[in-house]
C-alpha positions in Angstrom: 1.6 44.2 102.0 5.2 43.1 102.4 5.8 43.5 98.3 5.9 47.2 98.2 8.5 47.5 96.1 8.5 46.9 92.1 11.2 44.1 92.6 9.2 42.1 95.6 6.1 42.6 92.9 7.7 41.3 90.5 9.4 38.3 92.2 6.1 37.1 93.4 4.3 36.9 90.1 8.0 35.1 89.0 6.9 32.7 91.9 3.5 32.4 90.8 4.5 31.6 86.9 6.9 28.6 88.9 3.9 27.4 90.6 1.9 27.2 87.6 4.4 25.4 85.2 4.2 22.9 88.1 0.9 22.7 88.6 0.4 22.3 84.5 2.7 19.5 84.8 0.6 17.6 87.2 -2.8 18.1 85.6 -0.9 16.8 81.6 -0.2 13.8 84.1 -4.4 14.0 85.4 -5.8 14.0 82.0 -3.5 11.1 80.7 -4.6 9.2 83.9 -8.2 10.0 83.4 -8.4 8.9 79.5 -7.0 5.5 80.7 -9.3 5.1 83.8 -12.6 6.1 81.2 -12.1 2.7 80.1 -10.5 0.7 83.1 -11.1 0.2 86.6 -7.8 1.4 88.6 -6.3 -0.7 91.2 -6.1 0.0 94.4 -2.4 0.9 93.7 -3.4 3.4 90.9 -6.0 5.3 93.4 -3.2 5.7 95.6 -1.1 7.4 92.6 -4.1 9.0 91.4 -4.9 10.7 95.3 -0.7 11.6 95.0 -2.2 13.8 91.8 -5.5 15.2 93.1 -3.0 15.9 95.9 -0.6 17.7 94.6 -3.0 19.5 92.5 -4.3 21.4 95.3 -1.1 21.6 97.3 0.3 23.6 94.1 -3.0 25.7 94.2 -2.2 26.2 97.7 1.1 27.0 97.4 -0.1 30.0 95.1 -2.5 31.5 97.4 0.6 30.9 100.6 2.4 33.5 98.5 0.4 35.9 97.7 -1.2 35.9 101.6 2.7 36.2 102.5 3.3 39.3 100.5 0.3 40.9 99.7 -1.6 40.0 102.6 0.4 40.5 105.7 0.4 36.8 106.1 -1.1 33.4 106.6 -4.4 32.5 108.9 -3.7 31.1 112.1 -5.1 28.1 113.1 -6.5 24.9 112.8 -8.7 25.5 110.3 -6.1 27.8 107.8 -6.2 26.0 104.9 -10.1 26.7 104.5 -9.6 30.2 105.9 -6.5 30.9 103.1 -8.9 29.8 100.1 -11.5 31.8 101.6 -9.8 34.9 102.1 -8.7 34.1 98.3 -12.2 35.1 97.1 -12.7 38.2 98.6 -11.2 41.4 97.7 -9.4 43.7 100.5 -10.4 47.0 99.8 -7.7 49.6 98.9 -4.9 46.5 98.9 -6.1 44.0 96.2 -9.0 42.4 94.4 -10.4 38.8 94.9 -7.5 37.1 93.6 -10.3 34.1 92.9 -14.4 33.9 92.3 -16.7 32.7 94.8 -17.7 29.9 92.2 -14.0 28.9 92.0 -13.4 28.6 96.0 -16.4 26.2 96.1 -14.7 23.6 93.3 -11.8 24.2 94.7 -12.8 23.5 98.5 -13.3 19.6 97.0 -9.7 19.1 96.1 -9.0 20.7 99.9 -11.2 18.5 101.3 -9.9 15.4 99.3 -6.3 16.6 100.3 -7.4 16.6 104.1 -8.7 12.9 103.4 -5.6 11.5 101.3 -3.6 12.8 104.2 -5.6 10.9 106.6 -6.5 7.9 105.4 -4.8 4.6 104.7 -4.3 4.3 100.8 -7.1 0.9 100.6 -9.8 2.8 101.8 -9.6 5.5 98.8 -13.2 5.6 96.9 -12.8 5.6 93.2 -16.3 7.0 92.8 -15.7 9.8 95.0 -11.9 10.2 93.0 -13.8 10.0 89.6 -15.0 13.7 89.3 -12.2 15.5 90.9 -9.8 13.4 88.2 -12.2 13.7 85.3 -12.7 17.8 86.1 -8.9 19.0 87.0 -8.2 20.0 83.7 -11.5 22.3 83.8 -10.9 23.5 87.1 -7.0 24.5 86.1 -8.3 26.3 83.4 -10.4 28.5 85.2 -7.6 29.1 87.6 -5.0 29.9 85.3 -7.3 32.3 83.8 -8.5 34.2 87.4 -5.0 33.9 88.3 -3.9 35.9 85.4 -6.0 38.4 85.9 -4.7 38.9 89.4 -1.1 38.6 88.0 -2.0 41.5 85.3 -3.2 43.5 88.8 0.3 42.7 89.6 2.0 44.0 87.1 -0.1 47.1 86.6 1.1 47.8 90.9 4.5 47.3 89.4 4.2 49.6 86.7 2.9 52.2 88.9 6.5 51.8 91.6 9.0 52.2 88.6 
């Protein structure tokens, strides 16, 4: 754990609260996008902007789990394959260092948005699949939730370490 000290504690949940204003701006954006496309077909110009939100919706997520790997954990998997090893480590507590920061239900709804990330990044914008889109647009705000309330029971963990330095 890099963040032994109260003030490295306590600028990592201060990063985490950034990340998650962020992340609550792109998921306002999702459910406005997914009222309109309840009642529309999108264009194959909107299912690029809507992969740019699913997108960033896990990249945020992501970026939440880089930090607290980088000071609570020791650090980021190596690999090919770290992305899927990062949100697995995510779900399962280290003993005597932290608890799970996410549930094991959680890591499987969120290994779709990975896996839809992995294919936004590697695919030419005309071959995106609305009908494979749908669900991860129609179910971000649901999934947000749930992370925003497993994260903040990881950030009260957070504090509590804090509390215990001063």
């Amino acid at each position: 754990m890099r963040a032994r000290t109260r003030e490295g504690i306590l600028s990592l949940v201060g990063e985490i609260d950034h990340i998650m204003k962020a992340l609550r701006v792109t998921v306002d954006e999702a459910v406005l996008k997914a009222r309109e496309f309840n009642r529309t077909t999108p264009t194959p110009f909107d299912l690029r902007g809507i992969g740019s939100l699913l997108h960033d919706f896990y990249t945020a997520i992501e970026d939440v789990f880089e930090a607290i790997a980088g000071d609570v954990n020791g650090g980021l998997p190596d690999g090919v394959a770290w992305h899927k090893q990062l949100l697995a480590r995510m779900s399962i507590p280290v003993p005597k260092l932290r608890p799970a920061v996410i549930s094991e239900e959680l890591r499987w709804k969120l290994d779709e948005y990975l896996r839809f990330r992995h294919v936004f990044r590697n695919v030419y914008g005309y071959m995106l699949d609305w009908e494979r889109m749908r669900p991860l647009l129609v179910n971000m705000d649901t999934v947000y939730r749930r992370f925003e309330e497993e994260i903040a029971v990881f950030r009260s963990f957070l504090m509590r370490l804090a509390d215990e330095l001063d």
